[in-house]
C-alpha positions as CSV (number, residue, x, y, z in Angstrom):
1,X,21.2,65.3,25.5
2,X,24.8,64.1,25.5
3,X,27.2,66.9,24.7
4,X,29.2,66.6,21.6
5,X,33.3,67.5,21.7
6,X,32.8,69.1,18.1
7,X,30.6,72.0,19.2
8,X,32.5,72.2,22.7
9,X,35.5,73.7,20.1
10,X,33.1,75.3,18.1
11,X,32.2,77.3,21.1
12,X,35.6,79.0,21.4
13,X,34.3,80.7,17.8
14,X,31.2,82.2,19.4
15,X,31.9,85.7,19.2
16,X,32.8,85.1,15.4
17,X,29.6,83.9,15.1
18,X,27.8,86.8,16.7
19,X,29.7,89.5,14.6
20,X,28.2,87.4,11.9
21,X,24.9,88.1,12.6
22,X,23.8,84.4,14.1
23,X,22.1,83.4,16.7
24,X,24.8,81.4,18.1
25,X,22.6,79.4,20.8
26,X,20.0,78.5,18.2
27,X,22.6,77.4,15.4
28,X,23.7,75.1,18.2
29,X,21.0,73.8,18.9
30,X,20.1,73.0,15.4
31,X,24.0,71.5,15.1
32,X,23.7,69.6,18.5
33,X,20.4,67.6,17.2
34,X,21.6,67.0,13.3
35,X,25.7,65.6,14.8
36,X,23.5,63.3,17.1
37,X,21.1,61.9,14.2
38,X,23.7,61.4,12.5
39,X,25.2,58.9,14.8
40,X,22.9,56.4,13.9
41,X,23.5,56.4,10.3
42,X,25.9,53.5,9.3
43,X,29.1,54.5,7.0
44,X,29.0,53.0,3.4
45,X,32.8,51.7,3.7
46,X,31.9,49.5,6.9
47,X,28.4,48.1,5.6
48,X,25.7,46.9,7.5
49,X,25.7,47.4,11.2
50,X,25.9,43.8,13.4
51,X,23.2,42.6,15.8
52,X,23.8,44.9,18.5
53,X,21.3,46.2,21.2
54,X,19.5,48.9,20.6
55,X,20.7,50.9,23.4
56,X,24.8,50.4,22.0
57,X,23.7,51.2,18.8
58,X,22.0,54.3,19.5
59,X,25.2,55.4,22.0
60,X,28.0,54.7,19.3
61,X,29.2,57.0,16.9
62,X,28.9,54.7,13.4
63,X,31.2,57.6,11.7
64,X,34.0,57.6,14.1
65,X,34.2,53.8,13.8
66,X,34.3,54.3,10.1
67,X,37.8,56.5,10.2
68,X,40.5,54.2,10.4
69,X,39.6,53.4,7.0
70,X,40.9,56.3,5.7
71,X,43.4,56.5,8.1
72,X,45.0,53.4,6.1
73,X,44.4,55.3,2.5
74,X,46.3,58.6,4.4
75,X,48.8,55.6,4.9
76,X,48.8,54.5,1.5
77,X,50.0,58.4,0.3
78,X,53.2,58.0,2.1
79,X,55.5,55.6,0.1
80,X,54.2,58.5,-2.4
81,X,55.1,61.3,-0.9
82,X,58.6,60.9,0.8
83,X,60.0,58.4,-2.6
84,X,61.6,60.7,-4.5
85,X,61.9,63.9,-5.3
86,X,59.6,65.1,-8.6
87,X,57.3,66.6,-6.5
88,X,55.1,67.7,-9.5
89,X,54.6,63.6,-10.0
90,X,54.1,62.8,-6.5
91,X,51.9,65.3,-5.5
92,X,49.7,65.5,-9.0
93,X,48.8,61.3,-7.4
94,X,48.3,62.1,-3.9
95,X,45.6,64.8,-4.5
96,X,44.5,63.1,-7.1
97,X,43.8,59.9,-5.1
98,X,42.6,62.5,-2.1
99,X,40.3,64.1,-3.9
100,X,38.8,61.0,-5.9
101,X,38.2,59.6,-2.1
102,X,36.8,62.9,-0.3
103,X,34.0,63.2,-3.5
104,X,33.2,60.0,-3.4
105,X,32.6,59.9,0.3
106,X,30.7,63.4,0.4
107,X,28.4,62.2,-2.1
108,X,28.1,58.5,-0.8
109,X,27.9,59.1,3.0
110,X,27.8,62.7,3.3
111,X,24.6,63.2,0.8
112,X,22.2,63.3,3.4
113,X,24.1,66.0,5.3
114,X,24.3,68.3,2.2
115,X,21.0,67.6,0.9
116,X,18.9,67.6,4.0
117,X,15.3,68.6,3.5
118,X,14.1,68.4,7.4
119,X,14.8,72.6,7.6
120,X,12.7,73.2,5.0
121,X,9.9,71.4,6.1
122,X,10.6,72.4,10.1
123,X,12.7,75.2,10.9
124,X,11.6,77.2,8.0
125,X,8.3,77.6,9.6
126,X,9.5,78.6,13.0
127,X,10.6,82.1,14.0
128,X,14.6,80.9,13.5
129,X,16.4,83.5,10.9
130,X,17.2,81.8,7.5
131,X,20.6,83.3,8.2
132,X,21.1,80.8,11.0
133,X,19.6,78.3,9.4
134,X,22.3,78.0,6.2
135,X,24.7,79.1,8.9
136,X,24.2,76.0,10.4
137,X,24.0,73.5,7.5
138,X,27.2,75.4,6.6
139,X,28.8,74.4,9.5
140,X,27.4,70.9,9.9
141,X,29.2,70.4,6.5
142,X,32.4,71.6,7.6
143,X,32.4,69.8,10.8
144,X,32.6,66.4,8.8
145,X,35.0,67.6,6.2
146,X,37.1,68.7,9.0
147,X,37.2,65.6,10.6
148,X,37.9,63.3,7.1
149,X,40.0,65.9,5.8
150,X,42.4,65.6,8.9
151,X,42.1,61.6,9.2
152,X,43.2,61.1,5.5
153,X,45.5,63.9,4.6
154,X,46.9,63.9,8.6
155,X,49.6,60.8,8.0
156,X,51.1,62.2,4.6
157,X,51.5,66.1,6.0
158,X,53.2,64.7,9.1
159,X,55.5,62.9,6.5
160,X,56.1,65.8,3.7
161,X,57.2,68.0,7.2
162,X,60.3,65.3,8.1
163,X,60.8,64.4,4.4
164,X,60.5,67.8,3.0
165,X,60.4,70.7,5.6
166,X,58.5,72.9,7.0
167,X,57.8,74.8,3.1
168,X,56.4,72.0,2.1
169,X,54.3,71.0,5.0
170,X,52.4,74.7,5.1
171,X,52.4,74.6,1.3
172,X,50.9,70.9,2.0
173,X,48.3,72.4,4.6
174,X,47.1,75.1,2.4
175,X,46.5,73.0,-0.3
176,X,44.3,70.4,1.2
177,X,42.1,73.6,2.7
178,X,41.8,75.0,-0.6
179,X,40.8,71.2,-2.1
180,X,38.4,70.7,0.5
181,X,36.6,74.3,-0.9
182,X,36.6,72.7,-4.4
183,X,35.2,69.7,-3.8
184,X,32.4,71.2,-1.2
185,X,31.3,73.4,-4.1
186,X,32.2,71.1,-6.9
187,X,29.6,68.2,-4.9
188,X,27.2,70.7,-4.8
189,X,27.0,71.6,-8.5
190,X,27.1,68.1,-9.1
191,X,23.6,67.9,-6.7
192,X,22.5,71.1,-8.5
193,X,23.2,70.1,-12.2
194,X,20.9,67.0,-11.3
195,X,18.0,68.8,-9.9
196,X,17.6,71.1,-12.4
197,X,17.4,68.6,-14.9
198,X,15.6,65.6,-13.6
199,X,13.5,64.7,-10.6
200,X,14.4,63.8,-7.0
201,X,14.7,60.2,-7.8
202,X,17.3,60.7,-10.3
203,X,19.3,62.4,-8.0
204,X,18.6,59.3,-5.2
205,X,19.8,56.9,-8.5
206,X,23.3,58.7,-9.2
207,X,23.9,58.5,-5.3
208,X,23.2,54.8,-5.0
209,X,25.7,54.2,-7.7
210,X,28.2,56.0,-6.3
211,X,27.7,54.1,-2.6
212,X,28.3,51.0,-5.0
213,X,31.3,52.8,-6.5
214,X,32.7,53.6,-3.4
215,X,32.5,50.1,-2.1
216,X,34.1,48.4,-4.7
217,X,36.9,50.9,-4.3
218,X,37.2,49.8,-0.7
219,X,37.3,46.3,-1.6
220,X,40.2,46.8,-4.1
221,X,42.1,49.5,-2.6
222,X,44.8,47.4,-1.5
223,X,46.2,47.4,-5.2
224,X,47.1,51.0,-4.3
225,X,49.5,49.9,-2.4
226,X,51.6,47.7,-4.7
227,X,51.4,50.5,-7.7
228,X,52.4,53.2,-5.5
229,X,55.4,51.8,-4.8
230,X,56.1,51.3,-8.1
231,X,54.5,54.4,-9.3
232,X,57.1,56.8,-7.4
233,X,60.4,54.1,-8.5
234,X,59.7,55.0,-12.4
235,X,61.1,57.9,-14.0
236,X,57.9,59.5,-14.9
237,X,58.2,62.3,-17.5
238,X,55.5,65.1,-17.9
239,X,55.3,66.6,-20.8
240,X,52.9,70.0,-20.6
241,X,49.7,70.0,-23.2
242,X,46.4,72.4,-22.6
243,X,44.4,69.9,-21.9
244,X,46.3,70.0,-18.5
245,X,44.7,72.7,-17.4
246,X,41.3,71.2,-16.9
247,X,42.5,68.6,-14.5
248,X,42.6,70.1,-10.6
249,X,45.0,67.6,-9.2
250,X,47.6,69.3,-11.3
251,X,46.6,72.6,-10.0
252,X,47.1,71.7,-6.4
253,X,50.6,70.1,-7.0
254,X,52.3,72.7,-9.2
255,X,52.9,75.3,-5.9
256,X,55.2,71.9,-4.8
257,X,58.0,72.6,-7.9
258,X,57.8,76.7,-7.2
259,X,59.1,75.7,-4.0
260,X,62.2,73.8,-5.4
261,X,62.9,76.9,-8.1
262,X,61.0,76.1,-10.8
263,X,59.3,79.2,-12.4
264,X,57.8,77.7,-15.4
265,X,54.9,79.1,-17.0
266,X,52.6,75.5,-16.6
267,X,53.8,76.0,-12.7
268,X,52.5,79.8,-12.2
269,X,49.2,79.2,-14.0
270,X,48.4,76.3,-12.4
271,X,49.1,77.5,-8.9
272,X,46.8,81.1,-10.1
273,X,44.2,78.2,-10.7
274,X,44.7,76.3,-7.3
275,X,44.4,79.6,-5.4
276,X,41.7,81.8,-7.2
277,X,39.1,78.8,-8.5
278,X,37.8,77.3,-4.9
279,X,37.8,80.5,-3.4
280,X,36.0,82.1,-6.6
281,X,33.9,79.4,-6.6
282,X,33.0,78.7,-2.8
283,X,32.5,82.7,-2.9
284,X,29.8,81.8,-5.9
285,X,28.4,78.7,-3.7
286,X,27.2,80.6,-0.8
287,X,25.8,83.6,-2.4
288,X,23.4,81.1,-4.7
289,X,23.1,78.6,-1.7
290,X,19.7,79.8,-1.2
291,X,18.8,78.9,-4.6
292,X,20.2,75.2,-3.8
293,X,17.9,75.3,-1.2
294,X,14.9,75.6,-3.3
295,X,16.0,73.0,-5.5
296,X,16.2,70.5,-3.0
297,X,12.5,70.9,-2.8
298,X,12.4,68.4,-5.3
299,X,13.6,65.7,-3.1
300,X,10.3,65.6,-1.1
301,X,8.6,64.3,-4.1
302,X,9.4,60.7,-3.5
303,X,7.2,59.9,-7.2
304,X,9.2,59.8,-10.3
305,X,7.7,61.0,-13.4
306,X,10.4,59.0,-15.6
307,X,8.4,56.9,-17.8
308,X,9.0,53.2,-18.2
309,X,7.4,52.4,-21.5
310,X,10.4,52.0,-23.7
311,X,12.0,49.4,-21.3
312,X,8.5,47.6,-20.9
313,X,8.3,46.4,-24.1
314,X,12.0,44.9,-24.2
315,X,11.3,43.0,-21.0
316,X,7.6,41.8,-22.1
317,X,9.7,40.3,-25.4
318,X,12.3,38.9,-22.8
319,X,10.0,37.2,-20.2
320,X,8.1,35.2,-23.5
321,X,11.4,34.2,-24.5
322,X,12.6,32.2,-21.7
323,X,9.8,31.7,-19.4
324,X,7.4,29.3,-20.9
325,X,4.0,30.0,-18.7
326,X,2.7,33.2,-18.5
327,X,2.2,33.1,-14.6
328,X,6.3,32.3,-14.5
329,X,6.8,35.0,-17.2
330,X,5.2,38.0,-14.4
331,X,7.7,36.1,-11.6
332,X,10.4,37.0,-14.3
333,X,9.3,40.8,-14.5
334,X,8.5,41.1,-10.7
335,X,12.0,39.8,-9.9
336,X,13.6,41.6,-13.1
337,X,11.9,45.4,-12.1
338,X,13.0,44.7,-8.0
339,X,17.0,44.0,-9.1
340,X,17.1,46.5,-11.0
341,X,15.0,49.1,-8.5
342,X,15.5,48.3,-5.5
343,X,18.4,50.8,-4.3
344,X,19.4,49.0,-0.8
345,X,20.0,45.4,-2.6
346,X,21.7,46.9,-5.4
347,X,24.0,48.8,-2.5
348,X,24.4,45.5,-0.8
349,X,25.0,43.5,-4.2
350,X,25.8,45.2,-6.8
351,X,29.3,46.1,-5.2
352,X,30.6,42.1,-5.0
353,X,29.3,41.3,-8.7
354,X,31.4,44.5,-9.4
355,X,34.3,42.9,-7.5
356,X,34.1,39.5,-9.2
357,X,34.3,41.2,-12.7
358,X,37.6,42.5,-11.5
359,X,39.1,40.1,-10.3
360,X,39.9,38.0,-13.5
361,X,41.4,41.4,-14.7
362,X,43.5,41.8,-11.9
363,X,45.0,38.6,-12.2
364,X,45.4,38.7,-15.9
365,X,47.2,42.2,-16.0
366,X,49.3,41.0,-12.5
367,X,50.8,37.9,-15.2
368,X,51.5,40.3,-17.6
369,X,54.3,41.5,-14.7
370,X,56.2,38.5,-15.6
371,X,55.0,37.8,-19.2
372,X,54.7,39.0,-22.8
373,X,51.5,39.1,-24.8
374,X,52.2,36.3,-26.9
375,X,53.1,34.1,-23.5
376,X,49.8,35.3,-22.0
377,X,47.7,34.4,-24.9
378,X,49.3,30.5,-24.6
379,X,48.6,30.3,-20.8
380,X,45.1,29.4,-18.9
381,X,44.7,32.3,-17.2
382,X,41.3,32.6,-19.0
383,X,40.0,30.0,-15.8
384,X,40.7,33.4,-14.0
385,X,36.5,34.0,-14.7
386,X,35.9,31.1,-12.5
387,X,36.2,33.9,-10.2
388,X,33.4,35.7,-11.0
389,X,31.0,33.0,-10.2
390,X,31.6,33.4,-6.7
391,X,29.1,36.7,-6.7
392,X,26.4,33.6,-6.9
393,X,26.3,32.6,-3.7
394,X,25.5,36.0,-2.4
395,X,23.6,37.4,-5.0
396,X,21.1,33.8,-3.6
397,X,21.5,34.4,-0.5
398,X,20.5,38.1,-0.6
399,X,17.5,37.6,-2.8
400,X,15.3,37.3,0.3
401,X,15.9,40.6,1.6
402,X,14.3,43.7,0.3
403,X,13.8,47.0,1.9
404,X,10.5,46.8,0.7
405,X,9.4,43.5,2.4
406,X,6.4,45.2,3.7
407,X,4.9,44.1,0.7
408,X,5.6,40.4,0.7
409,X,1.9,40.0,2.0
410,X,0.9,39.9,-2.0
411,X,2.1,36.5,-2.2
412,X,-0.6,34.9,0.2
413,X,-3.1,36.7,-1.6
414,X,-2.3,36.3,-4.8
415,X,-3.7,33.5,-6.9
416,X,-0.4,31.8,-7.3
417,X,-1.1,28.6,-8.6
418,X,2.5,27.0,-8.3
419,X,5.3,28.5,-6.3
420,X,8.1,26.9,-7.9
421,X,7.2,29.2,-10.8
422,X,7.7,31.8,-8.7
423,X,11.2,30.7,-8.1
424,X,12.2,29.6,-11.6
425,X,11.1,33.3,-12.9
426,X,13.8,34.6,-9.9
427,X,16.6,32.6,-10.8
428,X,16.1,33.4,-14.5
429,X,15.7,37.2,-13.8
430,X,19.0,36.9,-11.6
431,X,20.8,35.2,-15.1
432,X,19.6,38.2,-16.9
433,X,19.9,41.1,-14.6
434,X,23.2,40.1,-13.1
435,X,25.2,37.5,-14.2
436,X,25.0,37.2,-18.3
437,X,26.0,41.1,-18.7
438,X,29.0,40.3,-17.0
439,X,29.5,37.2,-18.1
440,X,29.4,38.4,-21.8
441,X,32.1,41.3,-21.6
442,X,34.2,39.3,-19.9
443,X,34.2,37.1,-22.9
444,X,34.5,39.3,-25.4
445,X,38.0,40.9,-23.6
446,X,39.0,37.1,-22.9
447,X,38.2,36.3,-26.1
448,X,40.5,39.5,-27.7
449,X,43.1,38.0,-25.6
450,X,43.4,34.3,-25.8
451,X,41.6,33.9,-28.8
452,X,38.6,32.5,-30.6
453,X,40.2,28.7,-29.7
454,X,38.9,29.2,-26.0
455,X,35.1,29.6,-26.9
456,X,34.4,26.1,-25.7
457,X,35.6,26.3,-22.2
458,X,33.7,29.8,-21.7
459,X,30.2,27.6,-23.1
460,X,31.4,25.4,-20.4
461,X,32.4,28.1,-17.8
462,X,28.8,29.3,-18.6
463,X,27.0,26.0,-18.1
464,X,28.7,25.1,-15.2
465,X,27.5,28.6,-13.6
466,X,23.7,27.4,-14.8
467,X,24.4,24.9,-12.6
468,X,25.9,26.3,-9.8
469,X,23.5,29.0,-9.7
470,X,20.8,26.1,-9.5
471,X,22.5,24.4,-6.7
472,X,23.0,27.1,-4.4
473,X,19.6,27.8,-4.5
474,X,18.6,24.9,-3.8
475,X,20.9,25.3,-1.0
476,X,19.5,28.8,0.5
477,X,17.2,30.0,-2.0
478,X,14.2,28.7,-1.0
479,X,12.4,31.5,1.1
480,X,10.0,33.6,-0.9
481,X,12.3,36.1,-2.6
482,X,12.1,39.9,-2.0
483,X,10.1,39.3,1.6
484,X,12.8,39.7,4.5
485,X,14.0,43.0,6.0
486,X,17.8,44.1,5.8
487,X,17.7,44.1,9.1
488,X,18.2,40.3,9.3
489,X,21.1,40.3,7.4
490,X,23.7,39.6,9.7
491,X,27.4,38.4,9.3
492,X,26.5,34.9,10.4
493,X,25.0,34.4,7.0
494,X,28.8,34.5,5.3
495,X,29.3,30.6,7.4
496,X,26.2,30.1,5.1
497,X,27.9,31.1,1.6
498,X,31.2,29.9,2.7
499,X,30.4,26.0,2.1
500,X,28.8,27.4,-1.7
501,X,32.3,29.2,-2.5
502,X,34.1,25.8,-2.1
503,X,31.8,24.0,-3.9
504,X,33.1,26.2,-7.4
505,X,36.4,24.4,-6.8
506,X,35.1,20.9,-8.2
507,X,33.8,22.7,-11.4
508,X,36.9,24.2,-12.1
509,X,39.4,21.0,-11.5
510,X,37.5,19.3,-13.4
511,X,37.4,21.7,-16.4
512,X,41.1,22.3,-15.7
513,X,41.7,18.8,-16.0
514,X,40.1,17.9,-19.2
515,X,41.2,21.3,-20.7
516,X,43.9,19.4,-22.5
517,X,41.5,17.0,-24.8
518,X,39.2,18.3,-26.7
519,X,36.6,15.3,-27.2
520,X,36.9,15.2,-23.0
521,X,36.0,19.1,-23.3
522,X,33.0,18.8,-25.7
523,X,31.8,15.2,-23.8
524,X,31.7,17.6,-20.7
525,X,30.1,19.9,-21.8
526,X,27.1,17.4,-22.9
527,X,26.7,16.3,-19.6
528,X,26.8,19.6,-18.3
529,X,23.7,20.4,-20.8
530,X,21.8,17.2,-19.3
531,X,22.3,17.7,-15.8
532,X,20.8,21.0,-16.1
533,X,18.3,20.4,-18.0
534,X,17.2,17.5,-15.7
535,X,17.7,20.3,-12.9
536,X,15.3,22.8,-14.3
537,X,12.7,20.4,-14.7
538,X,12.4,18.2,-11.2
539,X,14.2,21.1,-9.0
540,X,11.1,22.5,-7.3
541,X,8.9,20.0,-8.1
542,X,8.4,19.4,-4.8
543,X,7.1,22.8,-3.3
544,X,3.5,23.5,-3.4
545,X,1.7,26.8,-3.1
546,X,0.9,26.6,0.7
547,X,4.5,26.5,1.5
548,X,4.7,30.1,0.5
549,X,2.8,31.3,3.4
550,X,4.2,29.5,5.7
551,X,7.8,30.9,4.9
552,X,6.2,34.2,4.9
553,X,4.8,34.4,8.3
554,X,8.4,32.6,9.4
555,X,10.1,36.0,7.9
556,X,7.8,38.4,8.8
């Protein structure tokens, strides 16, 4: 087994260990087997792994690839830390930012490190002393936060020391030690919280939305760069209220302006607060850690007891609505229930329909940089939501995949009668599930803005997605949906969506053109009606049931 340079410092601490109580050799065992699982498990912020051999995949270290990442956000803090010199300001944003990043990556990538169930179910029954056991976990923990800790906080403390001093760096060093004990415990009763009150799969639910959350944060995290700058150029004023006090990022800054003099009263109680509340509460977290333990008990139940019966109802009504047979009306529930269950496609998806909602935001707040209100509201920046039609092509192109594909076998026995049902049902369930939510609060914040004059270019905006939802299915929809492994999704498939993304531009020039005459606008959007109506009905005329098996066996 390959030694691991972690544990090789870690040995320097083995007579600690031993005045401790442990069983030093054992809890580095335990350590030597969990840090080289854990090479294999892929980082949220760099995705999917590439088609690699097996034998590469299994030798690299997926979390040390993963770093530079937040090397660039420790870059980021810089500009934020050395411009200027309210250090209440600065420092309030760069834990702040710090600590919205290091929770956000315990609970996304780190969950299965502080939640992991294999002791319970393997070293509790062997002759190995619980004592070593939480020992271990404890330190397997602190190992990683170690390592991201030092990678994102590294590039600003080497910073404060030349812009600041020495003070400020040590104040700067004990700080980030004293945040990294306040998130630890802060994650945990987070984890706790949840399995006291609801089930396993709960728990499993709030960690796949924060994956999502942490990926769209990636993807926009360049904006940070931009407002810092002009973040530490304003003359920020703070003006001290009680509420303060429940806000830690605060806490951690205020030791910053006793160094420069200041003895206010909002200063000394909030550095009392940064000092005695993570040790106070990391003391608390490992004498009830073996009550965490038992709760995570609940994590081997992989059932949920959550009923299902009040959302049943509403999608029964919803699947008679718009589907007009009932065979295409089940294709509609099937592919209504797997978007909205399946945890590894909503991981992969869910994060760039997140990002096409944003974007129109971005770049309608970026024009209000160089323009009022009222010069907003007389502009076209409303064709911004073109934008977030370009989720289409990959929500399509993912709808093959499922982590459950195992079960795809269902539709060669099934008596499916016609498989361009099957299909129409997806595509319709992808309109509901995905796209119209969006769609609709983007027009209601468009609409606030521009106006109630621009409601026929967003009927337009939303026909003309119809249609380019129909088209790129056409294009790369056609396998059986919900019946390929992640596995084969490999970056090649991006040459495959790239051609789909350029064929949005001719909707919007067009739209853009015409935008100026209104009989032009309502004429288009007639034709726009027909031609999908025409689409609906000869689109997959053509496929007959027996092509579904042969796709299947194809994928399988």
């Amino acid at each position: 087994m390959r030694e691991i340079r972690s544990l090789l410092v870690l040995d320097r601490f083995r007579s600690l260990f031993d005045k401790l109580g442990i069983d030093y050799a054992v809890m580095r065992k335990i350590l030597q087997v969990k840090l080289l699982m854990d090479r294999r498990r892929v980082p949220t912020v760099i995705g999917e792994r590439s088609k690699i051999h097996e034998e590469e995949f299994l030798e690299s270290n997926n979390f040390m690839k993963s770093l530079w990442i937040y090397g660039i956000y420790g870059a980021i803090m810089i500009p934020i830390i050395v411009m200027g010199d309210n250090y209440f300001i600065q420092m309030s944003l760069v834990f702040g930012m710090s600590m919205f990043i290091m929770m956000t990556t315990m609970i996304s990538d780190f969950s299965s490190v502080m939640l992991d169930v294999r002791d319970i179910s393997t070293l509790s029954t062997k002759p190995v002393d619980p004592k070593t056991i939480r020992m271990a976990k404890t330190m397997h923990i602190s190992i990683y936060m170690f390592i991201l800790t030092f990678v994102l906080m590294a590039p600003g403390w080497v910073a404060s020391i030349i812009r600041h001093g020495i003070g400020f760096g040590l104040i700067y060093l004990l700080e980030t030690i004293l945040m990294d004990m306040f998130i630890l415990v802060m994650t945990s009763i987070v984890y706790l919280v949840v399995l006291k009150l609801y089930d396993g799969e709960r728990l499993k639910d709030i960690i796949n939305y924060v994956q999502i959350g942490l990926s769209i944060g990636v993807a926009v995290g360049y904006q940070l760069v931009i407002r810092s700058f002009d973040l530490v150029q304003s003359a920020l004023a703070w003006t001290p209220t009680w509420w303060n006090f429940f806000i830690p990022p605060l806490w951690f800054a205020a030791p910053f302006e006793l160094l420069k003099g200041n003895r206010n009263g909002y200063y000394i109680a909030f550095t009392v607060l940064a000092l005695c509340v993570p040790i106070c509460l990391f003391l608390t977290y490992t004498k009830f850690m073996p009550a965490f333990e038992q709760n995570l008990i609940k994590l081997m139940h992989s059932q949920s007891m959550r009923s299902a019966k009040s959302s049943h109802g509403v999608i029964q009504r919803l699947s008679k609505w718009i589907c007009r047979s009932t065979e295409e009306q089940a294709f509609f529930r099937f592919a209504l229930r797997m978007l909205g269950s399946e945890r590894e496609f909503k991981l992969k998806v869910y994060p760039s329909v997140a990002l096409m909602a944003v974007l129109p935001f971005i770049f309608i707040f970026s024009g209000l940089r160089s323009k009022s209100w009222a010069e907003l509201a007389d502009s076209k920046l409303y064709f911004t939501i073109y934008l977030s039609l370009m989720m289409i092509p990959t929500v399509v192109n993912m709808l093959k995949y499922s982590g459950r594909y195992k079960g795809s076998w269902i539709y060669t026995v099934a008596p499916i009668q016609n498989i361009a049902l099957l299909h129409r049902g997806t595509i319709k369930a992808v309109m509901v599930r995905l796209f119209l939510p969006i769609y609709l609060i983007l027009c209601m914040v468009l609409i606030g803005v521009f106006g109630i004059t621009i409601i026929p270019h967003l009927m337009i905006i939303m026909f003309s997605a119809n249609l380019y939802l129909l088209l790129c299915y056409q294009w790369i929809g056609k396998s059986l949906p919900f019946s390929v492994s992640f596995a084969g999704a490999q970056q090649e498939s991006q040459w495959t969506i790239f051609p789909l993304v350029l064929l949005l531009l001719p909707f919007a020039a067009v739209h853009f053109g015409i935008s100026n005459n209104s009989y032009a606008v309502y004429g288009y959007m007639v034709i726009l009606v027909l031609v999908n109506a025409v689409m609906w009905k000869f689109m997959f005329r053509g496929t007959r049931p027996h092509d579904s098996s042969k796709n299947l066996s194809i994928h399988k």
